[in-house]
C-alpha positions as CSV (number, residue, x, y, z in Angstrom):
1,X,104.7,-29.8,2.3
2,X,102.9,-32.9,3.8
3,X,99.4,-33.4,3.8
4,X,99.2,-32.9,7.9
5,X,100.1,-29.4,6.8
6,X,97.6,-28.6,4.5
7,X,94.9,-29.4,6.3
8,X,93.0,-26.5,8.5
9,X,92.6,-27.0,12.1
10,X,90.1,-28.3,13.5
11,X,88.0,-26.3,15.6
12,X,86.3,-27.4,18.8
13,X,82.6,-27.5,17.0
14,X,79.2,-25.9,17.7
15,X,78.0,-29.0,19.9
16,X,80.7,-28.8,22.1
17,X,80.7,-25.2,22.9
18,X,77.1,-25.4,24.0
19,X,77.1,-29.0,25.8
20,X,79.7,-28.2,28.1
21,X,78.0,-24.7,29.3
22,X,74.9,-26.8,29.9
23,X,76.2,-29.6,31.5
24,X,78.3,-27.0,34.0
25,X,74.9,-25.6,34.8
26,X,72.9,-28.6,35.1
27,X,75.7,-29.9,37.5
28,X,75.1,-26.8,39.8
29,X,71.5,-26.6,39.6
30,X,72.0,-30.2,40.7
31,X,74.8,-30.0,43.1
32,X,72.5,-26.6,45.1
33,X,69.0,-28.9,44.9
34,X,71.2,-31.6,46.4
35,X,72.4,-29.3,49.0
36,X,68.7,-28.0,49.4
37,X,67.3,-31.2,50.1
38,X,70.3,-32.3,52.5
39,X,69.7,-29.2,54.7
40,X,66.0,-29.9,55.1
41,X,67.0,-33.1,56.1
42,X,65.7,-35.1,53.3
43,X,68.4,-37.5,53.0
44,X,68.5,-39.6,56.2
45,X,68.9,-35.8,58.5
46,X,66.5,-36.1,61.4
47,X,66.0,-32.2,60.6
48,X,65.0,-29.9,63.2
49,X,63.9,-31.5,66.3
50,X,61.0,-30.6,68.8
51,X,62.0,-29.2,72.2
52,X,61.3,-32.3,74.3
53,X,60.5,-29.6,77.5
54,X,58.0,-28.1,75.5
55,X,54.5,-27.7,76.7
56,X,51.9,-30.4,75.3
57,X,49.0,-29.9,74.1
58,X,46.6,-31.5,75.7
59,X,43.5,-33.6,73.8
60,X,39.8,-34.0,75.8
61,X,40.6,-37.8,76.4
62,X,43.8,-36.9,78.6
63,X,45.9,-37.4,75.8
64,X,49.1,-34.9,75.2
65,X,50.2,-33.9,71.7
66,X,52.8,-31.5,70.9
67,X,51.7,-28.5,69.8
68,X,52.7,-29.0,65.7
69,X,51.4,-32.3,65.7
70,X,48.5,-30.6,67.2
71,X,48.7,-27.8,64.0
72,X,49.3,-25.2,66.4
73,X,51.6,-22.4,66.1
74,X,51.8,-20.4,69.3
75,X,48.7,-20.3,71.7
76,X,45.8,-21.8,70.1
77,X,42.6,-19.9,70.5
78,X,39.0,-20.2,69.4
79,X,35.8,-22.3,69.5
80,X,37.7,-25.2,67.2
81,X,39.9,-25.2,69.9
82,X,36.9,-25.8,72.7
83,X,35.6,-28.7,70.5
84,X,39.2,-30.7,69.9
85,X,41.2,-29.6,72.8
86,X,40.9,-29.6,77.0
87,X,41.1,-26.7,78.8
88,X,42.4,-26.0,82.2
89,X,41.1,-22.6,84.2
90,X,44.3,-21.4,86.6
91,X,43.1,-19.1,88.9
92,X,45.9,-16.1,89.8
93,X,46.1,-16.3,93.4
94,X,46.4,-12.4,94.7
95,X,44.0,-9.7,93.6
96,X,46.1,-6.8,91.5
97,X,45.9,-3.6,92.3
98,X,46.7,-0.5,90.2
99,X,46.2,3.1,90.5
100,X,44.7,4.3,86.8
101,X,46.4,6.7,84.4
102,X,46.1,10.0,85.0
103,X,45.0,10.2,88.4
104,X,41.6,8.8,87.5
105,X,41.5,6.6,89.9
106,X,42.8,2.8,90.4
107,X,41.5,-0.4,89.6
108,X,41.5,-3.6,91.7
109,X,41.0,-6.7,89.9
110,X,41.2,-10.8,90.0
111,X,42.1,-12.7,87.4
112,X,41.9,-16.4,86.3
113,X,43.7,-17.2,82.2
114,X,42.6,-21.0,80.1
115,X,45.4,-23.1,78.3
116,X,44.8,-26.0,76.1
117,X,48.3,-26.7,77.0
118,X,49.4,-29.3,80.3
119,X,50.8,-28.0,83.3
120,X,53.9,-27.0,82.4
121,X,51.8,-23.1,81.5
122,X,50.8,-23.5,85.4
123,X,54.1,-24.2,86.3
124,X,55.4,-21.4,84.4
125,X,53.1,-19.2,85.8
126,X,53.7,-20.3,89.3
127,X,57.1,-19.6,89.1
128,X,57.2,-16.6,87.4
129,X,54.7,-15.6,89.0
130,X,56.4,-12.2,90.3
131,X,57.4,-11.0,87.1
132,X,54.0,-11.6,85.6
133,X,52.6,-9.8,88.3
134,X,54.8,-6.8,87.8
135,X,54.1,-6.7,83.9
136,X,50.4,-7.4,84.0
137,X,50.4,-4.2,87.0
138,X,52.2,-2.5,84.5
139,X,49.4,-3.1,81.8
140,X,46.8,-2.0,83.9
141,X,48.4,1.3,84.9
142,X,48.5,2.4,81.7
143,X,44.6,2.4,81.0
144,X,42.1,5.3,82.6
145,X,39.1,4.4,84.7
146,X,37.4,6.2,81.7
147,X,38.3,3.9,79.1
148,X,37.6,0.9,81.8
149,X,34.0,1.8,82.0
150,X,32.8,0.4,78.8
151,X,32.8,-3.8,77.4
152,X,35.0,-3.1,74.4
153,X,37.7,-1.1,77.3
154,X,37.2,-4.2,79.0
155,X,37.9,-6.8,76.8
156,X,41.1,-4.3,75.4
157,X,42.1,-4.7,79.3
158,X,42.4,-8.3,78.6
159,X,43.4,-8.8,75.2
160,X,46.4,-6.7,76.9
161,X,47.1,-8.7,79.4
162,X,46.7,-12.1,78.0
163,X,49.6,-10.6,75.4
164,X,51.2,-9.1,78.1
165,X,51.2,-12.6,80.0
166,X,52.7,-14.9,77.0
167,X,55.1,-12.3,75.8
168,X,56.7,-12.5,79.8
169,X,56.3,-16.0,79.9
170,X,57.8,-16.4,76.5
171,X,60.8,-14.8,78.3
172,X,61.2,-16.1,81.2
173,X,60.1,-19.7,80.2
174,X,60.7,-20.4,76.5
175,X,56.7,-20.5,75.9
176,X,53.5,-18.3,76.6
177,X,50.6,-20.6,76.2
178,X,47.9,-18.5,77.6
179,X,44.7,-18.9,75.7
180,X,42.8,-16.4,77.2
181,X,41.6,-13.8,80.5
182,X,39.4,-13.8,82.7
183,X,38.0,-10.8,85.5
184,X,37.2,-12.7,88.2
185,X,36.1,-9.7,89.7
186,X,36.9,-6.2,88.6
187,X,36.5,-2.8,90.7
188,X,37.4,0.4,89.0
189,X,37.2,3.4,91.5
């Protein structure tokens, strides 16, 4: 017999079983970061881009910002928003008219809404102007005359309609905007 055959085999030792299981998951765990950080656009990606038709937000010096360089998700709302931000009053041209739920009645009302946004929210409004219409008629129909008699019925009304108002502009247009409503006058009969 010769010495090569007398010798046991070698066996593939403890540190190499348990480097090359490690390595094979630090290359993964590498590989999926990599692949984490390239989808977020970390590596030269321009990641994801703003819509350039999107409504600005527009600052009280006349200045227009878009609305996450502004940190706004949405419609803003609320006094910080008065003290940063100009506001522009659109006045809806034609009264609405409702009749009430429940045969109470019907309600005849004119409205006005505020965006800190430009003109663009006008615009929208202006032309989608007949399906607003229709959804905030809608809105109203489906409150009584008795629940339209007290403030907090009131300001339900509008916090209806201003939602009533982006969520159809948001479909038709890509954006609602509306910060909030206004009676400009309000009859309930």
């Amino acid at each position: 017999m010769s010495d090569k055959d007398k010798e046991p085999k070698k066996k593939g030792g403890l540190v190499k079983k348990l480097l090359i299981p490690v390595l094979l998951v630090a290359g993964l765990g590498g590989g999926g970061a990599a692949a984490g950080f390239f989808a977020a656009g970390a590596f030269g990606g321009s990641g994801p881009t703003e819509d350039p038709n999107a409504p600005k937000v527009v600052m009280k010096d006349g200045s227009k910002v878009s609305a996450s360089a502004a940190g706004i998700k949405g419609a803003p709302s609320g006094a910080v928003m008065d003290s940063k931000f100009k506001v522009t009053y659109y006045p809806m041209e034609q009264p609405f008219t409702a009749n009430l739920r429940g045969d109470t009645g019907f309600a005849q009302m004119s409205l006005a809404v505020s965006t800190y946004f430009d003109e663009k929210i006008v615009e929208a409004l202006k032309e989608h102007d007949i399906a607003v219409r229709s959804a905030v008629l809608m809105t109203i129909s489906e409150n009584d005359a008795m629940s339209l008699e007290s403030m907090e019925g009131k300001q339900r009304l509008k916090q209806q309609i201003k939602d009533v108002i982006n969520k159809t502009l948001s479909e038709k247009a890509g954006f609602g905007g509306v910060d909030d409503v206004y009676f400009t006058s309000l009859v309930v009969q």
